[in-house]
N, C-alpha and C positions, 0 to 999 in steps of 0.2 A: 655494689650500689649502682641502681640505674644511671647510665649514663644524664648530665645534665643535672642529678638530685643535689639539693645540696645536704651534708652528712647533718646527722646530728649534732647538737651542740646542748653545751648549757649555754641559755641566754648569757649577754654579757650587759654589763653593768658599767656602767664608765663616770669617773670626773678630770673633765677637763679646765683648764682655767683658761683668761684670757690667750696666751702665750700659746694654746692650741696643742703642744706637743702631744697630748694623750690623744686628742681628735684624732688628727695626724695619721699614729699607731691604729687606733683602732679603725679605722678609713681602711686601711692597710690589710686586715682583715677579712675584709670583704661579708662580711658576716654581722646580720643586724644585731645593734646595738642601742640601751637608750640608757638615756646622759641624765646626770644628777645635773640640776640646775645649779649655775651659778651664784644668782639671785638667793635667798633666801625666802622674798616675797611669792617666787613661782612653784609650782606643784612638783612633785615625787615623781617619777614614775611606777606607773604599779607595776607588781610585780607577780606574777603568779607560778613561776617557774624557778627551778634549781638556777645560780645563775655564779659566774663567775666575775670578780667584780675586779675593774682595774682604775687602777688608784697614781696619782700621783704622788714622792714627798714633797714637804715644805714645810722645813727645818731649821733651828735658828742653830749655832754651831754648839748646842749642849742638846740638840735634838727634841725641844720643845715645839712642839706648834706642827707637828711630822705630818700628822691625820688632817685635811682639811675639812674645815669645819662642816660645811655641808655635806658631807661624807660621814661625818660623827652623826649629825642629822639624819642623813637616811638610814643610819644602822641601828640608832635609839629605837625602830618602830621595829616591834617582837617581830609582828608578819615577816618583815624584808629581810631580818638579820634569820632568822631559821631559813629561809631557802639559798642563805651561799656556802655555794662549795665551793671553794676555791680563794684566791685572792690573788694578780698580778700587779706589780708595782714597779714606776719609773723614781727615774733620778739622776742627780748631776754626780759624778765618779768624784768630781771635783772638790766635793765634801765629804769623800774619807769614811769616818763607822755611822753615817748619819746618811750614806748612799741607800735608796730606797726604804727605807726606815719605814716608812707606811704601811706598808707591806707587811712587814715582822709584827708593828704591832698592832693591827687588823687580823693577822693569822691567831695570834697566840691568844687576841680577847674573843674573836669571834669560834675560835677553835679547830681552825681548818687550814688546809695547807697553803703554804707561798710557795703559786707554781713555779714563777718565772720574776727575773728582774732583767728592767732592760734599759735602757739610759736615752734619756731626754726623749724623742719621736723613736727610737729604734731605728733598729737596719732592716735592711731586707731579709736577713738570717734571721733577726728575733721575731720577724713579722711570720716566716715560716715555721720557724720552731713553736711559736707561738700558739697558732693553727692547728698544725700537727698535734701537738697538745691540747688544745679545746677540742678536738675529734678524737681521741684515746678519750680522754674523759666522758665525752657524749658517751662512748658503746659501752664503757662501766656502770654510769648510768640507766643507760636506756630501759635496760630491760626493770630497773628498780623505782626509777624517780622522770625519767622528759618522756 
């Protein structure tokens, strides 16, 4: 790769909430990203690319309420939910079988895999593993779909 390029990617896809933690992460990144609105009243982003999407949970302790709502929102629209591959999901450890949970169940209805779970903002390990992993998946991609 020319020195300076930046590699391949699938776009990523993010919802954060007030609390920032997923900003945070994907700030971390370094790699553009556009954000599901928190609002309900504000726009989608469009989407026109394969893209991987990272998700918070937020779950009550029978694991209800996992997917936040504006995230169930932007996946309802056929366009958005055909172009993700992928699915990354945060979480507090501190809640047991309901850690990342978003994740699990955004992979298994959208149909595609949960790359990575990482907890609350990540570290700087998940931030790089992270990475590394959106750039494997770019070049499996590249030649098919970005």
């Amino acid at each position: 790769m020319p020195e300076g390029s930046q590699p391949r990617v699938p776009d990523i896809v993010f919802y954060s909430s007030r609390s920032e933690n997923t900003l945070r992460f994907v700030g971390g990144l370094g790699l553009p990203a556009a954000r599901i609105p928190i609002s309900p009243k504000d726009a989608m982003p469009a989407i026109a690319r394969p893209y991987v999407l990272i998700c918070p949970t937020y779950a009550d302790g029978m694991g209800q309420g996992a997917v936040p709502k504006q995230v169930i929102r932007f996946l309802n629209a056929p366009t958005r939910r055909a172009r993700i591959v992928g699915v990354i999901a945060s979480g507090n450890r501190n809640f047991g079988a309901t850690y990342a949970l978003a994740g699990r169940i955004i992979a298994t209805k959208c149909n595609v895999p949960l790359l990575y779970r990482f907890e609350l903002a990540g570290t700087p390990t998940d931030i790089a593993r992270t990475r590394a992993g959106l750039e494997t998946l770019g070049r499996e991609l590249c030649s098919t779909e970005i």
